[in-house]
C-alpha positions as CSV (number, residue, x, y, z in Angstrom):
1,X,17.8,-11.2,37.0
2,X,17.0,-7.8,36.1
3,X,18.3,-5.5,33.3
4,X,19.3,-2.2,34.1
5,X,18.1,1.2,33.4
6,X,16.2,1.6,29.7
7,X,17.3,-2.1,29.0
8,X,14.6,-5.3,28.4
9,X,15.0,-8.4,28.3
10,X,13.4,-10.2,25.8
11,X,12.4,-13.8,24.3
12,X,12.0,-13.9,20.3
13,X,8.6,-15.3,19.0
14,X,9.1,-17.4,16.3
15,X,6.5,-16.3,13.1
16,X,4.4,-18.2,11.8
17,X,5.3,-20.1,8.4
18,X,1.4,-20.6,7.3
19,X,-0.7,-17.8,7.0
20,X,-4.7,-18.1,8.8
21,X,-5.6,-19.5,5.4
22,X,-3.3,-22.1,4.9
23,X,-0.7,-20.6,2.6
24,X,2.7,-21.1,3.5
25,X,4.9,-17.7,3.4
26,X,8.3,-18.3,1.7
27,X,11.7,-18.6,3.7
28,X,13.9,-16.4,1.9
29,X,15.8,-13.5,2.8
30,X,12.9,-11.0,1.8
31,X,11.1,-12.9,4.3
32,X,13.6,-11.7,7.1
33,X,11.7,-8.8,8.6
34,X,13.9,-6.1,9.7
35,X,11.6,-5.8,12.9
36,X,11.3,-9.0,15.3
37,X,8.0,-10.6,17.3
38,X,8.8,-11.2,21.0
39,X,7.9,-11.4,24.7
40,X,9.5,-9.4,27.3
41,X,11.3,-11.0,30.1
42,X,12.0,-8.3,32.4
43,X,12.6,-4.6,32.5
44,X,15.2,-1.6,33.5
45,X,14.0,0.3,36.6
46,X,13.6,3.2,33.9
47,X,11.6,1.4,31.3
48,X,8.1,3.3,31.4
49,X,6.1,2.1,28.1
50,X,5.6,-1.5,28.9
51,X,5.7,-4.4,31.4
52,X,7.0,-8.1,31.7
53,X,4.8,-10.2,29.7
54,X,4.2,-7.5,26.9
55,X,4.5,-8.3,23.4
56,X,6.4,-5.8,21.4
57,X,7.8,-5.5,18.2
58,X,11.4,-4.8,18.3
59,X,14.2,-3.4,15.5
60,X,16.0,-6.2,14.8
61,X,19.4,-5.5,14.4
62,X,19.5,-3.7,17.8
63,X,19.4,-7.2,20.0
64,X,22.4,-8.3,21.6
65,X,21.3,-12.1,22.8
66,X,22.5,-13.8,25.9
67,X,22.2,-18.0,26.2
68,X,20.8,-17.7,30.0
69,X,20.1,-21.6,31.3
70,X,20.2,-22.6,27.8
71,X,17.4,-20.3,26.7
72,X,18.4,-18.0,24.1
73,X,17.3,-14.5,25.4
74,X,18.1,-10.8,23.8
75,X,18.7,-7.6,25.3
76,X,17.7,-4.0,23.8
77,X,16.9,-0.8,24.6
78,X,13.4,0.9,25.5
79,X,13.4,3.2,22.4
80,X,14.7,-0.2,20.0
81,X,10.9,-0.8,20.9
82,X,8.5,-0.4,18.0
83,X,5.5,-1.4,19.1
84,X,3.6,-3.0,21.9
85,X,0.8,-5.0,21.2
């Protein structure tokens, strides 16, 4: 499977609930980050800032998610890419 052009497929990271020091973060909607943890899957033949197996941090409301073998999986564009780690 492999996405085409500027597109990456990508699997979301779940945050983590507890701070390094113990204290839990609150679930509310302030919470909900606008910009989403994950790992990339695979890329476009034209994707030239990262590779599969990069973190990145992408915008969150650009995903379109797929349910590929049961795994939940998203699909954005290069430039919806905000920052690799």
């Amino acid at each position: 499977m492999r996405p085409i052009l500027k597109s990456v497929l990508i699997r979301q990271i779940e945050v983590e609930k507890e701070s390094k020091e113990g204290i839990l973060i609150a679930d509310t909607p302030e919470a909900d980050y606008r910009v989403r943890k994950a790992e990339v899957v695979a890329i476009g033949e034209k994707v030239e800032c990262f590779k599969s197996g990069d973190i990145v941090f992408y915008r969150k409301f650009s995903a379109d998610d797929l349910d590929i073998d049961g795994e939940k999986l998203f699909v954005i564009e290069e430039n919806d890419v905000v920052l690799v780690v």
